[in-house]
Biopython code that builds the backbone (N, CA, C, O; Angstrom):
import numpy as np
from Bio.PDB.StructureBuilder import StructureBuilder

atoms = [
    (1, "UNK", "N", (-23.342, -15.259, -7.921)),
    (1, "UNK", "CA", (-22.604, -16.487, -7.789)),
    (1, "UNK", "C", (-22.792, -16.991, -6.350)),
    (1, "UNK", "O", (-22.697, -16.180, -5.429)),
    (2, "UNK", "N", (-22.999, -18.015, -6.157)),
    (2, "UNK", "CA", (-23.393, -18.703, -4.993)),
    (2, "UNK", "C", (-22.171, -19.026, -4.395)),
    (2, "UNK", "O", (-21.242, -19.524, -5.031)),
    (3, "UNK", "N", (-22.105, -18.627, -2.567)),
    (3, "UNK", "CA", (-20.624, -19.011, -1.811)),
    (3, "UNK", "C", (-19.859, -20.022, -2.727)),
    (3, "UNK", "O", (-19.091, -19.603, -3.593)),
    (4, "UNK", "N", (-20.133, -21.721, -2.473)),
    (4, "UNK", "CA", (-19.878, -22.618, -2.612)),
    (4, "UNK", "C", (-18.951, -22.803, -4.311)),
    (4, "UNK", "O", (-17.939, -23.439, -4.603)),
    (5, "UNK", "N", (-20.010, -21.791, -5.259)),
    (5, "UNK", "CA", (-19.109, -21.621, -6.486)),
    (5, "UNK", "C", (-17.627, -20.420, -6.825)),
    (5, "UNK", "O", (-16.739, -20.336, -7.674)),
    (6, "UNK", "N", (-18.027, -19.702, -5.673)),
    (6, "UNK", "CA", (-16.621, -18.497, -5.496)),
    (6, "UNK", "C", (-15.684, -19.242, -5.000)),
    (6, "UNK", "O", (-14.618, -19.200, -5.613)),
    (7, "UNK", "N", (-15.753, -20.123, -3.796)),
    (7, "UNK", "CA", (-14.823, -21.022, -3.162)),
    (7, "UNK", "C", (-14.264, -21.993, -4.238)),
    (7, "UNK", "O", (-13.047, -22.134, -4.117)),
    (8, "UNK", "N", (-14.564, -22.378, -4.793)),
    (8, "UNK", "CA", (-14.237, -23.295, -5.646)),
    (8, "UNK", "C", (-13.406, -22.695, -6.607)),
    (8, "UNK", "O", (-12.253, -23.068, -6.826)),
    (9, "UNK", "N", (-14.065, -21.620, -7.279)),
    (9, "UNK", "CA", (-13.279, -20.908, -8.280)),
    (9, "UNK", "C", (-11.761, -20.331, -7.993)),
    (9, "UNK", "O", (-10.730, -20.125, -8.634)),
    (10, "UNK", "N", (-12.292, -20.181, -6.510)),
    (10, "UNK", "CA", (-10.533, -19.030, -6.068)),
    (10, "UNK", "C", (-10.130, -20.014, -5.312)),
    (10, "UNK", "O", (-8.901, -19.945, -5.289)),
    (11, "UNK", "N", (-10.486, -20.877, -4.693)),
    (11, "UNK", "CA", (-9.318, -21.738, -3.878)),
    (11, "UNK", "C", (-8.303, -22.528, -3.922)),
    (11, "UNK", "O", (-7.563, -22.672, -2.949)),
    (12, "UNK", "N", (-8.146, -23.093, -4.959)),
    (12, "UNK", "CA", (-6.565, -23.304, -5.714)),
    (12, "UNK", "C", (-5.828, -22.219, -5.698)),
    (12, "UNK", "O", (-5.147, -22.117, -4.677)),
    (13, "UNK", "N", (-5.715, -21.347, -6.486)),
    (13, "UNK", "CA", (-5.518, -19.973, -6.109)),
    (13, "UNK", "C", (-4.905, -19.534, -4.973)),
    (13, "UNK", "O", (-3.821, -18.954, -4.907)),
    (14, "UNK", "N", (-5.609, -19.821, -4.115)),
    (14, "UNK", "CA", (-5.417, -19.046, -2.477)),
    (14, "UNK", "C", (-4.135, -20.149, -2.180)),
    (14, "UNK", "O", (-2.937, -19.887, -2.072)),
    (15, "UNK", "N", (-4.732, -21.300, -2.101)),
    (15, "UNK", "CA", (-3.710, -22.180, -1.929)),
    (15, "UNK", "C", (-2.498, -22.039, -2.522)),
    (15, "UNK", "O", (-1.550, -22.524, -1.905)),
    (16, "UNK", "N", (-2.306, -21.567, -3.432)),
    (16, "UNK", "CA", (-0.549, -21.463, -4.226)),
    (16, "UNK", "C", (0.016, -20.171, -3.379)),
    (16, "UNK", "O", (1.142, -20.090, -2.888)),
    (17, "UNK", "N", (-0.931, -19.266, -3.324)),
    (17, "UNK", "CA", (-0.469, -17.813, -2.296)),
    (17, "UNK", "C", (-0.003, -18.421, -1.233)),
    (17, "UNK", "O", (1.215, -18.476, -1.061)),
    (18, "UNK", "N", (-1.044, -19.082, -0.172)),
    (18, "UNK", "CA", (-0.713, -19.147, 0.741)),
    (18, "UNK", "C", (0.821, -20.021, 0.924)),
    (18, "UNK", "O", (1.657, -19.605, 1.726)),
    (19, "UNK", "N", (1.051, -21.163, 0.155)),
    (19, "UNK", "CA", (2.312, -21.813, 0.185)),
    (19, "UNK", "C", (3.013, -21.527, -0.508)),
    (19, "UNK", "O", (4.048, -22.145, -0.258)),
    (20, "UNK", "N", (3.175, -20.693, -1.606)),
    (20, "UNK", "CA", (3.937, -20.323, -2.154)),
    (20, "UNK", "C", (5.326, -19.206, -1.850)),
    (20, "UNK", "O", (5.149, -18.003, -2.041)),
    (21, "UNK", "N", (6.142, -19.517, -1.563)),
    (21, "UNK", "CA", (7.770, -18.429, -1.507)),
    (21, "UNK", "C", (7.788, -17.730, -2.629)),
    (21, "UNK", "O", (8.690, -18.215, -3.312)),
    (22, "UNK", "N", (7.309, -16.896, -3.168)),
    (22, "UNK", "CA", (7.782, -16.047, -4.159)),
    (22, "UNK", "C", (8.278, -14.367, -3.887)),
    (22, "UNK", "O", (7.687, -13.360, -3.498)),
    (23, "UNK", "N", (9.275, -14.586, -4.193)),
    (23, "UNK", "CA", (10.193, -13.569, -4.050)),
    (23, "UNK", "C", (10.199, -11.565, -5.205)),
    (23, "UNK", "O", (10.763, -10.471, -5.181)),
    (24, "UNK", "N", (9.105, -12.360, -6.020)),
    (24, "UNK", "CA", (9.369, -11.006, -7.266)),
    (24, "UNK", "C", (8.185, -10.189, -7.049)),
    (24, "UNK", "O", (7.080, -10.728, -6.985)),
    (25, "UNK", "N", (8.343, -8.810, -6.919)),
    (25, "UNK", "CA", (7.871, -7.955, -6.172)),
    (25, "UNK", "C", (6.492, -8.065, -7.221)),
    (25, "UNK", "O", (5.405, -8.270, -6.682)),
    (26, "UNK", "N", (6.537, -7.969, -8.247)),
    (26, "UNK", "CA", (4.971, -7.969, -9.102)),
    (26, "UNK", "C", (4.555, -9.106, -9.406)),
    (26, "UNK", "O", (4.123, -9.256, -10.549)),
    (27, "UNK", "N", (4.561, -10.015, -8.660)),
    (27, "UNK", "CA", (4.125, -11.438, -8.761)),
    (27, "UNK", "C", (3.302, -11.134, -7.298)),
    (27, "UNK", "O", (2.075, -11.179, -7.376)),
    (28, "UNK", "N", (3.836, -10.862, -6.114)),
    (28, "UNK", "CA", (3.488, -10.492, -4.856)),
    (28, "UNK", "C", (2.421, -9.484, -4.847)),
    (28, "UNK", "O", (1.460, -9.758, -4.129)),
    (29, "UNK", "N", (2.382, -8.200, -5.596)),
    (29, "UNK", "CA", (1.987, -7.598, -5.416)),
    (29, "UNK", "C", (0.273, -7.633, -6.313)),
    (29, "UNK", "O", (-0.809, -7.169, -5.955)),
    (30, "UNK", "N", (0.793, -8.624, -7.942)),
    (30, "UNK", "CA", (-0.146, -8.617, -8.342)),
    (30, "UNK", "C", (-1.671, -10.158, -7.526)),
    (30, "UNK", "O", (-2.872, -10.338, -7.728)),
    (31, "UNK", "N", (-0.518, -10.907, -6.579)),
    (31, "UNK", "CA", (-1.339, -11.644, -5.777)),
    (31, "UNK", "C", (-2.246, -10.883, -4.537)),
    (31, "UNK", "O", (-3.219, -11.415, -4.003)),
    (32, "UNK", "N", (-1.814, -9.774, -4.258)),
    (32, "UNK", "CA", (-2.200, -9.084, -3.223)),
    (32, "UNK", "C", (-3.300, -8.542, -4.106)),
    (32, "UNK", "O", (-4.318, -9.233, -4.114)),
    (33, "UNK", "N", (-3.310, -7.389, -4.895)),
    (33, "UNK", "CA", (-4.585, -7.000, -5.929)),
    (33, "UNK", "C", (-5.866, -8.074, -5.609)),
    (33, "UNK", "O", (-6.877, -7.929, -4.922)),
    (34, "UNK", "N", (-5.308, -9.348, -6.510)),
    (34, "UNK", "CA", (-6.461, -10.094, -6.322)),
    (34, "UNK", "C", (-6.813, -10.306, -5.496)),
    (34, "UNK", "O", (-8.038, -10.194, -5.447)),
    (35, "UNK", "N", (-6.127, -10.758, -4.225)),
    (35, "UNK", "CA", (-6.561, -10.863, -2.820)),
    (35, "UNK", "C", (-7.780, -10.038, -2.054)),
    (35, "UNK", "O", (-8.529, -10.396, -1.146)),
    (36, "UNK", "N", (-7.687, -8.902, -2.719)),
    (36, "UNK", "CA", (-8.454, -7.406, -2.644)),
    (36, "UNK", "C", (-9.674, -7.409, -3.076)),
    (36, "UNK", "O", (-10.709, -6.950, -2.592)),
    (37, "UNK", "N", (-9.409, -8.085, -4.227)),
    (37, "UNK", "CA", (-10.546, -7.974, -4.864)),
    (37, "UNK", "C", (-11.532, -9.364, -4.696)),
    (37, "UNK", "O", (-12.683, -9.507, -5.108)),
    (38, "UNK", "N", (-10.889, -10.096, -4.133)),
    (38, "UNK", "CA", (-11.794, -11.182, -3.700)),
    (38, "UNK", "C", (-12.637, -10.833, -2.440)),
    (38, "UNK", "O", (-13.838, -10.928, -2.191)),
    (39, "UNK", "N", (-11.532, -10.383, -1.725)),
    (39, "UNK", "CA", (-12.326, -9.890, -0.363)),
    (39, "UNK", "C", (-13.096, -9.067, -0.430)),
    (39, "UNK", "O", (-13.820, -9.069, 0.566)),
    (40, "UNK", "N", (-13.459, -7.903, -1.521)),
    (40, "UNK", "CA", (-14.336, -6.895, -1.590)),
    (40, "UNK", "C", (-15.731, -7.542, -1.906)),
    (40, "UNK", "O", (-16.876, -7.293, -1.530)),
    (41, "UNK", "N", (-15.121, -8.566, -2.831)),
    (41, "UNK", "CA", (-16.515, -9.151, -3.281)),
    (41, "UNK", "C", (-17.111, -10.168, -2.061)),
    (41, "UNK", "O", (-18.197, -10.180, -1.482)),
    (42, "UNK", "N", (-15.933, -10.991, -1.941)),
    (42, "UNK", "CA", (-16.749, -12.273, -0.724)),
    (42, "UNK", "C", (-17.299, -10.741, 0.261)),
    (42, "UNK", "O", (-18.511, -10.854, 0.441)),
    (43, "UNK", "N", (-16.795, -9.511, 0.862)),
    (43, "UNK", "CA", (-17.604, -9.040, 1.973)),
    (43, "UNK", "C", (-19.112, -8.661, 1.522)),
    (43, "UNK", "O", (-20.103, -8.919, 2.205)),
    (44, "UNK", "N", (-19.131, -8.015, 0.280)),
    (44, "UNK", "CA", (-19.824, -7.596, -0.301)),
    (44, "UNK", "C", (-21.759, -8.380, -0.396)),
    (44, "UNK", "O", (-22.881, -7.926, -0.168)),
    (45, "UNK", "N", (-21.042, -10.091, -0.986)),
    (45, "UNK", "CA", (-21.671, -10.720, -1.341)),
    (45, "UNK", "C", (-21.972, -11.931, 0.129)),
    (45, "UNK", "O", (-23.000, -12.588, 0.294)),
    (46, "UNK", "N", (-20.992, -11.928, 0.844)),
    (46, "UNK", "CA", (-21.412, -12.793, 2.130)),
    (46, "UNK", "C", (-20.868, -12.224, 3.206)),
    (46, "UNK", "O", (-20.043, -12.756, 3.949)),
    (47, "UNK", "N", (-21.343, -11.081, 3.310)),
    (47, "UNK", "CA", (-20.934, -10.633, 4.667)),
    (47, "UNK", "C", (-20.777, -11.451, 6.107)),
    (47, "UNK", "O", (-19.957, -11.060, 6.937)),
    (48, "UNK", "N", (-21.356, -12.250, 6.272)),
    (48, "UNK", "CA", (-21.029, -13.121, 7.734)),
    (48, "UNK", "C", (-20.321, -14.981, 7.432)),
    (48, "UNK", "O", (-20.520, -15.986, 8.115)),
    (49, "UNK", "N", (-19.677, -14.851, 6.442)),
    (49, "UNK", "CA", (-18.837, -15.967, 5.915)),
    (49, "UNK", "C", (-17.697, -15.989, 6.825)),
    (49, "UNK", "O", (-17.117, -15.072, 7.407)),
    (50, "UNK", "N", (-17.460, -17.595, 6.808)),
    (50, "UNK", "CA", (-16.197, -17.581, 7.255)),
    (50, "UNK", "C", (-15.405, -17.039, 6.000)),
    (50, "UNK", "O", (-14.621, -16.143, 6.311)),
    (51, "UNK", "N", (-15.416, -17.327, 4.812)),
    (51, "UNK", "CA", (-14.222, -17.086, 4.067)),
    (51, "UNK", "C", (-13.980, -15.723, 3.965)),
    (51, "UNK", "O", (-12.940, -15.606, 3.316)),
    (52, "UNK", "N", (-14.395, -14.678, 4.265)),
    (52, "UNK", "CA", (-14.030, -12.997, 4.761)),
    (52, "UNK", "C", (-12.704, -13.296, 5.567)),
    (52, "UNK", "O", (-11.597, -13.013, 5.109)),
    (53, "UNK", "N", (-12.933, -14.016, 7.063)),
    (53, "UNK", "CA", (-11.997, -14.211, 7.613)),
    (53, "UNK", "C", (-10.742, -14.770, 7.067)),
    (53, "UNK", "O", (-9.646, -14.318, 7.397)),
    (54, "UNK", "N", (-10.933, -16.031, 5.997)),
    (54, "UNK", "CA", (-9.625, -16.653, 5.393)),
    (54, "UNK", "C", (-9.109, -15.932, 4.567)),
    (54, "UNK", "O", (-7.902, -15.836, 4.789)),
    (55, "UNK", "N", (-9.566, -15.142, 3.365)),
    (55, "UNK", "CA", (-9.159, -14.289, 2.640)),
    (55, "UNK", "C", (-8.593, -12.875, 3.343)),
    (55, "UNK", "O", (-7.496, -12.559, 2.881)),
    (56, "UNK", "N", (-9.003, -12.152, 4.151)),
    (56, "UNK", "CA", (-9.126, -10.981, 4.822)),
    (56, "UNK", "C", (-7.620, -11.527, 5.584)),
    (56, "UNK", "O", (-6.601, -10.880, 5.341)),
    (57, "UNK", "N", (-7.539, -12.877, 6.611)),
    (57, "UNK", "CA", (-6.001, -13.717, 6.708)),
    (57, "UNK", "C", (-4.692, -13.817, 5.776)),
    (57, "UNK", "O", (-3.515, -13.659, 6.099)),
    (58, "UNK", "N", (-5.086, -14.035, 4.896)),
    (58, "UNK", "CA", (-4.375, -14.121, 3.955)),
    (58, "UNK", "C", (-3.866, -13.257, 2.968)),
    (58, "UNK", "O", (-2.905, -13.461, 2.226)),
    (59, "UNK", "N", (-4.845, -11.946, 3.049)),
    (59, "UNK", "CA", (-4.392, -10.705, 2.211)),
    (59, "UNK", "C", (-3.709, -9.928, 3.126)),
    (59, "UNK", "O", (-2.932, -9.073, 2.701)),
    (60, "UNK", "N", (-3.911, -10.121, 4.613)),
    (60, "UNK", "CA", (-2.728, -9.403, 5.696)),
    (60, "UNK", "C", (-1.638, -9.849, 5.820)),
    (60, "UNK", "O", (-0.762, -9.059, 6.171)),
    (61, "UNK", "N", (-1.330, -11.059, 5.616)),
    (61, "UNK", "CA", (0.196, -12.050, 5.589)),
    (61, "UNK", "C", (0.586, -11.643, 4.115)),
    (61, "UNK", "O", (1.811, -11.676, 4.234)),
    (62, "UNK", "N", (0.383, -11.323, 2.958)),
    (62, "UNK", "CA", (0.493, -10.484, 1.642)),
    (62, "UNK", "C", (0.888, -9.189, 1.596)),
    (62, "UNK", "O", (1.548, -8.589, 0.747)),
    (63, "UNK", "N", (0.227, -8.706, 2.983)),
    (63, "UNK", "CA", (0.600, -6.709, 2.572)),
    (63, "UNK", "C", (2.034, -7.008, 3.498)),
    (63, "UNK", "O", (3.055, -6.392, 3.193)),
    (64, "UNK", "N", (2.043, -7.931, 4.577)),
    (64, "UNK", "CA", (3.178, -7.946, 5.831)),
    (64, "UNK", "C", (3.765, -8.345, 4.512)),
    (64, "UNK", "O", (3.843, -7.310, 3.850)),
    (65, "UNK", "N", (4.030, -8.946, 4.104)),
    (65, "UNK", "CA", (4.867, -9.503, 2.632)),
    (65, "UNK", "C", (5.603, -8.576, 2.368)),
    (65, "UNK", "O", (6.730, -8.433, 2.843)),
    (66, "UNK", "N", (5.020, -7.780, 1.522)),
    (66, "UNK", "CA", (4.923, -6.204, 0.568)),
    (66, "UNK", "C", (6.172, -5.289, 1.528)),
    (66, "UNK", "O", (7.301, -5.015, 1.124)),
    (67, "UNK", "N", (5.311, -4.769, 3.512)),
    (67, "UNK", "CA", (5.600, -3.460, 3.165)),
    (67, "UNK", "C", (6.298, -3.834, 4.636)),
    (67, "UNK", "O", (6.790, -2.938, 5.321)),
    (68, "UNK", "N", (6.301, -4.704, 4.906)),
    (68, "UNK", "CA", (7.048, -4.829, 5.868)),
    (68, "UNK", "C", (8.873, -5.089, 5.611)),
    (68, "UNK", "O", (9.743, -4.791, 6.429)),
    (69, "UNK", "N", (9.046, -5.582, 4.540)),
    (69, "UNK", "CA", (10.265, -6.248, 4.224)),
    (69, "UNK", "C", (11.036, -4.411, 3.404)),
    (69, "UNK", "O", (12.162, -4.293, 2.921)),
    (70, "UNK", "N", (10.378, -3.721, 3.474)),
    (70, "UNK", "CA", (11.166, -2.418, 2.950)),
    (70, "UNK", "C", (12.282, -1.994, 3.739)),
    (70, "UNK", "O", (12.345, -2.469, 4.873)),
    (71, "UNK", "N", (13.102, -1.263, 3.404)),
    (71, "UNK", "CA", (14.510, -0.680, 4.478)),
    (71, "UNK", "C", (14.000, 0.394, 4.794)),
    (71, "UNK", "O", (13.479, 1.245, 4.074)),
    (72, "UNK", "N", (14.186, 0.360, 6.185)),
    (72, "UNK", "CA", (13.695, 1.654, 7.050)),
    (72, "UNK", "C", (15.316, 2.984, 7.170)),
    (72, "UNK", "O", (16.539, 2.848, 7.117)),
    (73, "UNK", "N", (14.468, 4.025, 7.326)),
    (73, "UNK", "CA", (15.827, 4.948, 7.604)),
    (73, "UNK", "C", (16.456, 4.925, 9.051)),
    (73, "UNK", "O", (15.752, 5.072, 10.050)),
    (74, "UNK", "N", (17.737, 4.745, 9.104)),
    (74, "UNK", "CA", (17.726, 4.743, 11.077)),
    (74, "UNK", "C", (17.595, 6.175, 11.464)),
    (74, "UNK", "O", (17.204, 6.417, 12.606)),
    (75, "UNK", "N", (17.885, 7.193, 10.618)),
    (75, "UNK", "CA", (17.545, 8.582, 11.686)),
    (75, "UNK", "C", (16.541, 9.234, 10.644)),
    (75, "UNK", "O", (16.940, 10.091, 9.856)),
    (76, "UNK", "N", (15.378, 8.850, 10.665)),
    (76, "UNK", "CA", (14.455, 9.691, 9.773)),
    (76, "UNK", "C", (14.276, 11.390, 9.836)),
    (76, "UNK", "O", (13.779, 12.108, 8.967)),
    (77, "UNK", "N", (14.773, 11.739, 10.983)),
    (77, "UNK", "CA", (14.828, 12.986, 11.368)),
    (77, "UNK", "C", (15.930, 14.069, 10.639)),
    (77, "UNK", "O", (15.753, 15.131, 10.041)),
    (78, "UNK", "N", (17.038, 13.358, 10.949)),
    (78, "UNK", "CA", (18.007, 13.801, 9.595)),
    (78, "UNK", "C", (17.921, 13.538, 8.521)),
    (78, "UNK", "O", (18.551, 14.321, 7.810)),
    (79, "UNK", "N", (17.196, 12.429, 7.772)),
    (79, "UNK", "CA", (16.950, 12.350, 6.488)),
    (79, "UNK", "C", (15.994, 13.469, 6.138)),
    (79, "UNK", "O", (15.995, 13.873, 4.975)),
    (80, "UNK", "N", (15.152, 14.029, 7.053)),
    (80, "UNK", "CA", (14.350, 15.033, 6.174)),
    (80, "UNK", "C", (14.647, 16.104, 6.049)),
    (80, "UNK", "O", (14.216, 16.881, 5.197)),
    (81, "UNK", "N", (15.589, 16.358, 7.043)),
    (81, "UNK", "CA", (16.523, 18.099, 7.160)),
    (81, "UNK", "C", (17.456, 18.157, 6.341)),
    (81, "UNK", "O", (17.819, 19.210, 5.819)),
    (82, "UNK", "N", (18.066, 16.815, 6.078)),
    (82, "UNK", "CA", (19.738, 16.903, 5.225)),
    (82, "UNK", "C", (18.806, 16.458, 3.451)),
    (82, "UNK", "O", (19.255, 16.766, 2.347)),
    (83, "UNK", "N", (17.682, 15.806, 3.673)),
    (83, "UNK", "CA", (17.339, 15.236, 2.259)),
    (83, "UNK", "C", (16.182, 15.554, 1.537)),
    (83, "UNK", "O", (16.011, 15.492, 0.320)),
    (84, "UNK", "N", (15.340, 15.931, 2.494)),
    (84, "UNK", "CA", (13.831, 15.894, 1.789)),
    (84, "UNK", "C", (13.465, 17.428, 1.508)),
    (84, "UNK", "O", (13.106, 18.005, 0.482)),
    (85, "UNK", "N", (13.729, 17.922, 2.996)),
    (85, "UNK", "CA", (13.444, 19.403, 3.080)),
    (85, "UNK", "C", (14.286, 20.295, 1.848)),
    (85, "UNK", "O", (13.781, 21.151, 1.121)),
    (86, "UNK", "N", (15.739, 19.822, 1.846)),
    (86, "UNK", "CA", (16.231, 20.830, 0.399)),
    (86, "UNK", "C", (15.550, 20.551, -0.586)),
    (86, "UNK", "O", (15.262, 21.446, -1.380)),
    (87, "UNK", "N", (15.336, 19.899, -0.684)),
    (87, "UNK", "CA", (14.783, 19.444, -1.725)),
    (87, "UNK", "C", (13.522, 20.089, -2.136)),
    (87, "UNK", "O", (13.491, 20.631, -3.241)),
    (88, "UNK", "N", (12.384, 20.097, -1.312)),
    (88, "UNK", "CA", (11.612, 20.485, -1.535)),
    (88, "UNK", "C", (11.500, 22.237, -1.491)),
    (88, "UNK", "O", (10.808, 22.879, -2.280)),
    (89, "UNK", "N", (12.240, 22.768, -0.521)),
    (89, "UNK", "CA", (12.602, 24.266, -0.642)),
    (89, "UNK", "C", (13.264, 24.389, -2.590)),
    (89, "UNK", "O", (12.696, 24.844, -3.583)),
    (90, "UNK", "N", (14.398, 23.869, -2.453)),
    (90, "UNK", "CA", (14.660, 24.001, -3.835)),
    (90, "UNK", "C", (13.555, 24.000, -5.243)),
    (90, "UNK", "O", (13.414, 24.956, -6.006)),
    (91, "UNK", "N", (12.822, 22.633, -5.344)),
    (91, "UNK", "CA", (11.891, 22.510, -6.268)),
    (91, "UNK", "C", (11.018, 24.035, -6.291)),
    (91, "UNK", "O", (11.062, 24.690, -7.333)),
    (92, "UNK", "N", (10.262, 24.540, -5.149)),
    (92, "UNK", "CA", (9.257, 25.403, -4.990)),
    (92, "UNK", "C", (10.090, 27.068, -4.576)),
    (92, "UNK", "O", (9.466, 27.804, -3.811)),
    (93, "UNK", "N", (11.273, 27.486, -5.043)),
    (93, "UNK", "CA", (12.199, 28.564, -4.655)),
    (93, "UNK", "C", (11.688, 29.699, -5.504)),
    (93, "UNK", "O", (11.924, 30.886, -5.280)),
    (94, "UNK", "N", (10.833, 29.140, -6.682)),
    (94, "UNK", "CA", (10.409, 30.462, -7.080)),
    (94, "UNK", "C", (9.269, 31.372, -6.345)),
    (94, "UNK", "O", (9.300, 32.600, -6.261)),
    (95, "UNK", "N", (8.156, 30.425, -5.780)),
    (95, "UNK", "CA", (6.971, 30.826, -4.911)),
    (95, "UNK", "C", (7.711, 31.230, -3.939)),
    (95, "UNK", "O", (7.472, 32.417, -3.717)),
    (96, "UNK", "N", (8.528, 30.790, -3.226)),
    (96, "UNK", "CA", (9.202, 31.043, -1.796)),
    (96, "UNK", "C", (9.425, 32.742, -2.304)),
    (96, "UNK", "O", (8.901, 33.727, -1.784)),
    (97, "UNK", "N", (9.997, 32.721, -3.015)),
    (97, "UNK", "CA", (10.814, 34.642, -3.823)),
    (97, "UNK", "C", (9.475, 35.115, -3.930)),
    (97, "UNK", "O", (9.135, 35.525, -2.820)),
    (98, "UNK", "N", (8.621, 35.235, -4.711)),
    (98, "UNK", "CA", (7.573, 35.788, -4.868)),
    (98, "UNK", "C", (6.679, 36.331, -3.807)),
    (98, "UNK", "O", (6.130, 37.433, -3.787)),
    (99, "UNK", "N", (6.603, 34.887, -2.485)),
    (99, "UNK", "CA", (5.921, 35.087, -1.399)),
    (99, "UNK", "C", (6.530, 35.961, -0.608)),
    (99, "UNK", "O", (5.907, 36.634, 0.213)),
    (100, "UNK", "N", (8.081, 36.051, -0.816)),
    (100, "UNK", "CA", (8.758, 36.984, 0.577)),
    (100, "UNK", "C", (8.628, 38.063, -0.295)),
    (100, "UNK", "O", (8.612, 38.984, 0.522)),
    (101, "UNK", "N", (8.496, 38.724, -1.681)),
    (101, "UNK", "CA", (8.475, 39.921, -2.347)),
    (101, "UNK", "C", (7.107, 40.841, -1.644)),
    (101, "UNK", "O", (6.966, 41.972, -1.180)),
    (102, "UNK", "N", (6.098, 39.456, -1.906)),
    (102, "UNK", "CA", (4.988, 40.136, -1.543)),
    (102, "UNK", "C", (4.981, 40.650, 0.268)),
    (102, "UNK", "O", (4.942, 41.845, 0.559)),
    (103, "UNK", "N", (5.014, 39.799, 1.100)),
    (103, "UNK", "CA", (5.121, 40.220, 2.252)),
    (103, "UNK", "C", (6.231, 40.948, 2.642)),
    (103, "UNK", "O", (6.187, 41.025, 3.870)),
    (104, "UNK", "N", (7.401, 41.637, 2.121)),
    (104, "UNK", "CA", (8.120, 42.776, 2.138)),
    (104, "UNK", "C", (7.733, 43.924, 1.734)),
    (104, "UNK", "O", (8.093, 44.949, 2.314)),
    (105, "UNK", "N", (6.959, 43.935, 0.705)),
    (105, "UNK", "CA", (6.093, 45.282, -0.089)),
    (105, "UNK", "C", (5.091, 45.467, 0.740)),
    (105, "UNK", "O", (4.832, 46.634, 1.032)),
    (106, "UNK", "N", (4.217, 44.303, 1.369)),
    (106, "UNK", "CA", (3.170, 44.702, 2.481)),
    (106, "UNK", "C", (3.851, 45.341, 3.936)),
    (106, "UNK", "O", (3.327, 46.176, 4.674)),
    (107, "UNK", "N", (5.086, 44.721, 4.088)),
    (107, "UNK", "CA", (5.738, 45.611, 5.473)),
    (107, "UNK", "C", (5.609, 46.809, 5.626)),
    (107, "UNK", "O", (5.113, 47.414, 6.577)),
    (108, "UNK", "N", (6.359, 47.446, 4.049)),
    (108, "UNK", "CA", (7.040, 48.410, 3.510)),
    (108, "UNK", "C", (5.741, 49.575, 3.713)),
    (108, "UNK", "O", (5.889, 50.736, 3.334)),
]
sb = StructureBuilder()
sb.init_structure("model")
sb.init_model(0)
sb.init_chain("A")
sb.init_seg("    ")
for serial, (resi, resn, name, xyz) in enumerate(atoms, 1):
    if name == "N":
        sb.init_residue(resn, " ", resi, " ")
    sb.init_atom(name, np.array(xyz, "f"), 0.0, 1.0, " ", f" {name:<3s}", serial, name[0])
structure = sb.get_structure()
């Protein structure tokens, strides 16, 4: 497909992304996909294009979209001692028993 016919095809498109406010996380996310996949191809197929740059623009203002707007923890440090870590000791408590059986019988 020749530049001039990819541009054409996706640029309405780009245009509703780019002005568009949409708020629903798989509407966003499934605009970002495509975004991806345009850019794989425009790099692919025109590596020294400007439109790498506009798309490649526009799929970074998409992920800032995505993963920037998440809630951060304020003490991540205690979340992993008070939340993650039991957790994960718990899930895996049978290997933990097994592993200290074995390295007690090797002491021994």
């Amino acid at each position: 497909m020749r530049e001039s016919n990819f541009i054409d095809k996706n640029f309405k498109r780009w245009e509703e992304i780019e002005n568009d406010l949409k708020t629903d996380p798989d509407e966003i996310s499934s605009d970002f996909i495509d975004l991806m996949n345009d850019l794989s191809y425009a790099q692919t197929h025109y590596p020294h294009s400007k439109i790498n740059e506009y798309v490649n623009s526009l799929s970074s203002r998409v992920y800032k979209k995505i993963f920037l707007q998440q809630k951060q923890d304020k003490n991540p440090f205690y979340h992993f001692w008070v939340k993650d870590f039991p957790l994960t000791i718990g899930h895996n408590i049978r290997v933990l028993w097994v592993a200290t059986a074995i390295f007690l019988l090797s002491v021994f």
